[in-house]
Backbone bond lengths (Angstrom), bond angles and torsions (degrees), N, CA, C in turn:
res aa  C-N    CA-C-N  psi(-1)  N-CA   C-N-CA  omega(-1)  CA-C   N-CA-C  phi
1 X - - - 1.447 - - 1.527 109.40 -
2 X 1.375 102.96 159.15 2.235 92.57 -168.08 1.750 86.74 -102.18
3 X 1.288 109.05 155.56 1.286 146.00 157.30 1.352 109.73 -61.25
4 X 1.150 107.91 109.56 1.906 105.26 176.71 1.593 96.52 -83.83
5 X 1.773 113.97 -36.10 1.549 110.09 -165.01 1.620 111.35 -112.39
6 X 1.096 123.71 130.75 1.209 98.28 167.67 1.571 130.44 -88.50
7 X 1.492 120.88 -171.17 1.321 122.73 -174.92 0.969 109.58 -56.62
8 X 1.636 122.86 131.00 1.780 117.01 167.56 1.754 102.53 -50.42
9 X 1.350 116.45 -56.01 1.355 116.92 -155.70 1.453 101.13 -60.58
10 X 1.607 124.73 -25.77 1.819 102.26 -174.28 1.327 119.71 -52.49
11 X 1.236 113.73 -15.68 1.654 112.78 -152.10 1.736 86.27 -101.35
12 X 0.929 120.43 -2.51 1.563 109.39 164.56 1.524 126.38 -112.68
13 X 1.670 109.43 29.89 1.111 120.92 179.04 1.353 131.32 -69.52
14 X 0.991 135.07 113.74 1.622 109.01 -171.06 1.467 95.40 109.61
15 X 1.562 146.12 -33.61 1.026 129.84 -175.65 1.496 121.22 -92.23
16 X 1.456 110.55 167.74 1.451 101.46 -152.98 1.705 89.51 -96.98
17 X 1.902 130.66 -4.12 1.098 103.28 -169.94 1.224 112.17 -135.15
18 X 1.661 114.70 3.46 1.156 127.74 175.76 1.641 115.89 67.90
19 X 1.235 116.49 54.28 1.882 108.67 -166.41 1.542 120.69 58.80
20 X 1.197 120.04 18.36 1.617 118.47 -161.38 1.929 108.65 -123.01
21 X 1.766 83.23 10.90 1.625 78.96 169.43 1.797 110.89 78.44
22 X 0.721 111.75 -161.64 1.683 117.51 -176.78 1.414 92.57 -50.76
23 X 1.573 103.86 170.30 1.355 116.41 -151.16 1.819 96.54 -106.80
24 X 1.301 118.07 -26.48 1.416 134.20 147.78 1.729 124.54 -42.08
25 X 1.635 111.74 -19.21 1.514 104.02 -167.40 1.338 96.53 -100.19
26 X 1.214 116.02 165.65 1.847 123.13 170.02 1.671 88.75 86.46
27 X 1.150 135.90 42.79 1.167 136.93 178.85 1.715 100.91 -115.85
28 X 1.098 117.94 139.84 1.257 117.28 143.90 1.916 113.75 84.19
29 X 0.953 118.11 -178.00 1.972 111.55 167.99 1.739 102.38 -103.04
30 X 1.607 118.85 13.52 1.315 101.43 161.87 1.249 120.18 -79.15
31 X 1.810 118.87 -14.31 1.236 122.56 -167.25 1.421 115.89 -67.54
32 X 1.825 95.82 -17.25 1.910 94.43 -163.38 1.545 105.49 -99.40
33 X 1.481 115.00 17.35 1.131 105.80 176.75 1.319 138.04 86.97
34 X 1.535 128.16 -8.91 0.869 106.61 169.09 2.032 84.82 149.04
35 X 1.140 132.51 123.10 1.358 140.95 -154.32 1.976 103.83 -77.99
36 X 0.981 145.14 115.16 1.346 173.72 -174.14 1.498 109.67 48.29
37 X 1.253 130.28 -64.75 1.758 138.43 145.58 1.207 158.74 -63.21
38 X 1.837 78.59 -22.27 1.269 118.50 -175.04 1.850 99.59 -49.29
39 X 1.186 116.47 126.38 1.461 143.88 173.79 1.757 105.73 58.46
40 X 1.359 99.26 59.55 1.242 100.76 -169.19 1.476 113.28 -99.35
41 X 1.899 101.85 5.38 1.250 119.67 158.39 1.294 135.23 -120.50
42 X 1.169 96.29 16.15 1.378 129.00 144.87 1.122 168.98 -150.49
43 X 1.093 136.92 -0.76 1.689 147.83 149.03 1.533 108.93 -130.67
44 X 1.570 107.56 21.54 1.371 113.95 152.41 1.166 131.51 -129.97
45 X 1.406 113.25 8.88 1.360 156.69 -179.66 1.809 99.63 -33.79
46 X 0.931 143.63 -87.78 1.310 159.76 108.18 1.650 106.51 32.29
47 X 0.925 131.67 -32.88 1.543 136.62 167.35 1.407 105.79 -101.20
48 X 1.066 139.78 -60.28 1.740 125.68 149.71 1.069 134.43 2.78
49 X 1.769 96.02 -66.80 1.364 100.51 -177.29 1.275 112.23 -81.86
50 X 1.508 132.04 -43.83 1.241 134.42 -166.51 1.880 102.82 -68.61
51 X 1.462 111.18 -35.18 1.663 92.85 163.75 1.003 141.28 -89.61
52 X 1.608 114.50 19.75 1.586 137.74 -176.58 1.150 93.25 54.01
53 X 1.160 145.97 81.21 1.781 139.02 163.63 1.427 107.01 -80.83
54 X 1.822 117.81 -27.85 1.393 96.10 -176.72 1.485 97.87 -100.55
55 X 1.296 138.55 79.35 1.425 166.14 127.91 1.500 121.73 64.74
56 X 1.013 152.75 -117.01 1.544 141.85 176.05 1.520 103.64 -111.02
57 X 1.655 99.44 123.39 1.123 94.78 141.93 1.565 162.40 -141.63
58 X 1.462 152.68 -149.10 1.542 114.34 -163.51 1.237 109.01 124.23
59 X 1.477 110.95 -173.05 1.375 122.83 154.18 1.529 120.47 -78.03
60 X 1.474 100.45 115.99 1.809 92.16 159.67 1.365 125.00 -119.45
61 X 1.109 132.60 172.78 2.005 108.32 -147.09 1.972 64.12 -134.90
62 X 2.111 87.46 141.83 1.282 127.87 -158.92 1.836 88.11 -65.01
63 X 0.963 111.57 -59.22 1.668 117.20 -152.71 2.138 82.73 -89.44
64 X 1.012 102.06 123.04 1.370 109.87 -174.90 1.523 112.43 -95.17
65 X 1.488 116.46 -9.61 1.242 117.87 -178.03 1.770 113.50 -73.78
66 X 1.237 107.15 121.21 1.670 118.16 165.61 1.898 124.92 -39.90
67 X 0.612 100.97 96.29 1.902 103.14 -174.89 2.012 91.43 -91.66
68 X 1.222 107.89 118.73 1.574 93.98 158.51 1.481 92.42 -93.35
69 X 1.360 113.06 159.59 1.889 159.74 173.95 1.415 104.73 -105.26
70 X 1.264 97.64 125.06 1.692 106.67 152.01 1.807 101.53 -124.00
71 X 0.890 120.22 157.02 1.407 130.88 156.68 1.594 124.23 -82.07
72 X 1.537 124.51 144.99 1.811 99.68 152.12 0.835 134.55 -69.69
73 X 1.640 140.54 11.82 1.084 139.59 161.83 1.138 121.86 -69.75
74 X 1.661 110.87 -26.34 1.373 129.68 162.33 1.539 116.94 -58.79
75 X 0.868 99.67 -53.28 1.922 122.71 -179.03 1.446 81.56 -33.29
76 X 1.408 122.33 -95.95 1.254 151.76 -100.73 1.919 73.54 -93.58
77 X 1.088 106.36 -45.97 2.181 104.46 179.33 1.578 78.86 -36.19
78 X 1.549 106.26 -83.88 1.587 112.02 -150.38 1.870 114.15 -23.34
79 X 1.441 106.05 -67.32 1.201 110.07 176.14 1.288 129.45 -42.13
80 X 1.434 112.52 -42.34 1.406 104.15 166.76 1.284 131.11 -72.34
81 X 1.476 127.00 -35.05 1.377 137.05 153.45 1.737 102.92 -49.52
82 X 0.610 154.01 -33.48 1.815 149.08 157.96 1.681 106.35 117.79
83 X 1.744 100.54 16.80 1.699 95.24 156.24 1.076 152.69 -72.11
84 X 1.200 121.12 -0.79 1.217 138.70 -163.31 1.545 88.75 -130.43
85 X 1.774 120.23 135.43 2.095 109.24 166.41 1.024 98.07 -85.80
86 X 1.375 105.99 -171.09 1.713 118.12 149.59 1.359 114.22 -120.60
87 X 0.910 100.02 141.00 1.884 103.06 170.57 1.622 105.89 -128.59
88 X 0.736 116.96 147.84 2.019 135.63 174.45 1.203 93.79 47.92
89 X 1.428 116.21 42.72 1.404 105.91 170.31 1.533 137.29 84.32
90 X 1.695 91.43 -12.68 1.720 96.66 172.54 1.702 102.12 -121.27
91 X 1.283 111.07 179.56 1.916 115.97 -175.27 2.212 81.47 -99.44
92 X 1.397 100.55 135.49 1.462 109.09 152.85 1.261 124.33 -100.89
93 X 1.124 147.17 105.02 2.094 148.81 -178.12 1.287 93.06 -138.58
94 X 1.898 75.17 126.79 1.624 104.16 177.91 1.765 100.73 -99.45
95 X 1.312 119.97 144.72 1.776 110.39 166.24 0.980 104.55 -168.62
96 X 1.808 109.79 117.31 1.508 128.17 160.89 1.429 123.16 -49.28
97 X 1.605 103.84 84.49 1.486 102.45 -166.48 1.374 99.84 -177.56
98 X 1.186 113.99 -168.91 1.801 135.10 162.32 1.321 97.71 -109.76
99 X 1.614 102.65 136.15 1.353 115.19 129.90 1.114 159.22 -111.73
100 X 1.443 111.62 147.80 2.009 100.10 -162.01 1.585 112.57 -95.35
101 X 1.178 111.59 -173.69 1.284 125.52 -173.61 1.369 113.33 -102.95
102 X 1.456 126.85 27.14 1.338 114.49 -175.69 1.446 90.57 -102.56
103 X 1.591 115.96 172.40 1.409 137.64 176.34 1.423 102.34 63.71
104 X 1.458 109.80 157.49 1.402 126.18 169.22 1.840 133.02 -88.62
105 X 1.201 100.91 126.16 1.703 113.21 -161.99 2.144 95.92 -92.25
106 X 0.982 110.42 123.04 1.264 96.65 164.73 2.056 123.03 -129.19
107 X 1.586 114.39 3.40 1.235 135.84 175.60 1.398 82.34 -83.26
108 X 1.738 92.74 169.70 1.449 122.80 155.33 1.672 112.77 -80.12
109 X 1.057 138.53 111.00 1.314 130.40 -161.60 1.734 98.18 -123.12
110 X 1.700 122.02 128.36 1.158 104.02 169.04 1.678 105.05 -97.00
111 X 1.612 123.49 124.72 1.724 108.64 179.78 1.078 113.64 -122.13
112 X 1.546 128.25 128.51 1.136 147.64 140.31 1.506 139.92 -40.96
113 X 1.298 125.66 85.35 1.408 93.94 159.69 1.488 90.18 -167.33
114 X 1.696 111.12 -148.25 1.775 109.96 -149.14 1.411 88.49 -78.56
115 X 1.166 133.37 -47.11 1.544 118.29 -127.63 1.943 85.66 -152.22
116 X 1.754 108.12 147.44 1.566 107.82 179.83 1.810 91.25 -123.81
117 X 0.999 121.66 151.12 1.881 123.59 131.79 1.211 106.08 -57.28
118 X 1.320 101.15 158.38 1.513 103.78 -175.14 1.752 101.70 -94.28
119 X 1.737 118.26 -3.78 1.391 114.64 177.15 1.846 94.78 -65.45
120 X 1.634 105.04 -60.33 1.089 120.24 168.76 1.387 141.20 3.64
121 X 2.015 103.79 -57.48 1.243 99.17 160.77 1.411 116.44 -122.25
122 X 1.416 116.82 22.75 1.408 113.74 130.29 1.502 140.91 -31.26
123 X 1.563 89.38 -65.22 1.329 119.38 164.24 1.531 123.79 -23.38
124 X 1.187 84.95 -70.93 1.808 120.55 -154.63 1.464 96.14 -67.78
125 X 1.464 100.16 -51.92 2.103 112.07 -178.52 1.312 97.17 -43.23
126 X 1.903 112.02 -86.89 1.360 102.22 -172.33 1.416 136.73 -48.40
127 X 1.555 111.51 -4.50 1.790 107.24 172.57 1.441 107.48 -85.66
128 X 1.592 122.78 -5.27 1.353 117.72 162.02 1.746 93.63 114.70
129 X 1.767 125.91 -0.35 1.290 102.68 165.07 1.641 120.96 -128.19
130 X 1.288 111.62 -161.48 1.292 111.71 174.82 1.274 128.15 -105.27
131 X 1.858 97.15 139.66 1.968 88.46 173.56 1.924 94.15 -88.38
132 X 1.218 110.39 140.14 1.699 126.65 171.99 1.817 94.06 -106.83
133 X 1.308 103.64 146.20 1.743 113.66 168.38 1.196 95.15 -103.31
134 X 1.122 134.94 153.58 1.433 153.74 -176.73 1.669 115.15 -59.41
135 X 0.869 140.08 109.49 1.518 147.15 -168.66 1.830 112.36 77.48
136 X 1.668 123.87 8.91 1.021 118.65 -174.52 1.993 94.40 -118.40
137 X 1.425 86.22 120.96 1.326 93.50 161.50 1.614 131.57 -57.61
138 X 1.283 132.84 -59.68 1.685 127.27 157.72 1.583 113.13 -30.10
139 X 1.608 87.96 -177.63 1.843 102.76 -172.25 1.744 74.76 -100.11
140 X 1.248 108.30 158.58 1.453 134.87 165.80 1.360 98.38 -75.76
């Protein structure tokens, strides 16, 4: 395949310092200025910032553990797409998660999982089923 560019380094062939100024500089760990941080507030200022060294920042939420969410609007998708069966007449879905209170539920749905909104099993009651928490036998 052809080379559209050539090597940076050819064009410094033949020279004794390679772009680096006197043939004495680029010597040694005085060249870098200053040993791991060293002037990292000042004439390294510019690498600091661009590698975020002082670390994230923002909001960060206290409990760090990931919860996925589904909604019942989701629910109620599933059922109609034919994911969810029915048995005795109500839909059973289990899900390691929370669920929220957005969208409208209109089956009897029995649902499983860690954590409800309290729209959630509002919801769920008046469509005639139960929200269950995960290892608890009762309705939430």
């Amino acid at each position: 395949m052809v080379r559209r560019h050539r090597k940076r380094s050819r064009k410094y062939l033949g020279s004794r310092s390679h772009g680096g100024g006197n043939a004495k500089n680029r010597r040694g760990k005085g060249s870098k200025g200053g040993k791991g941080f060293g002037g990292g507030h000042k004439h390294k200022w510019s690498r600091m910032v661009k590698l975020d060294h002082f670390g994230v920042h923002g909001f960060a939420p206290i409990n760090k553990e990931h919860v996925e969410v589904l909604n019942l609007g989701d629910i109620t998708r599933k059922i109609e797409n034919g994911k969810i069966k029915e048995k005795e007449g109500k839909y059973f879905f289990d899900f390691e998660g929370k669920i929220l209170g957005s969208g409208k539920i209109s089956e009897p749905v029995v649902v499983k999982a860690k954590a409800f909104s309290k729209n959630a099993v509002e919801k769920i009651k008046q469509a005639g089923g139960e929200a269950r928490i995960n290892g608890e036998k009762n309705a939430a």
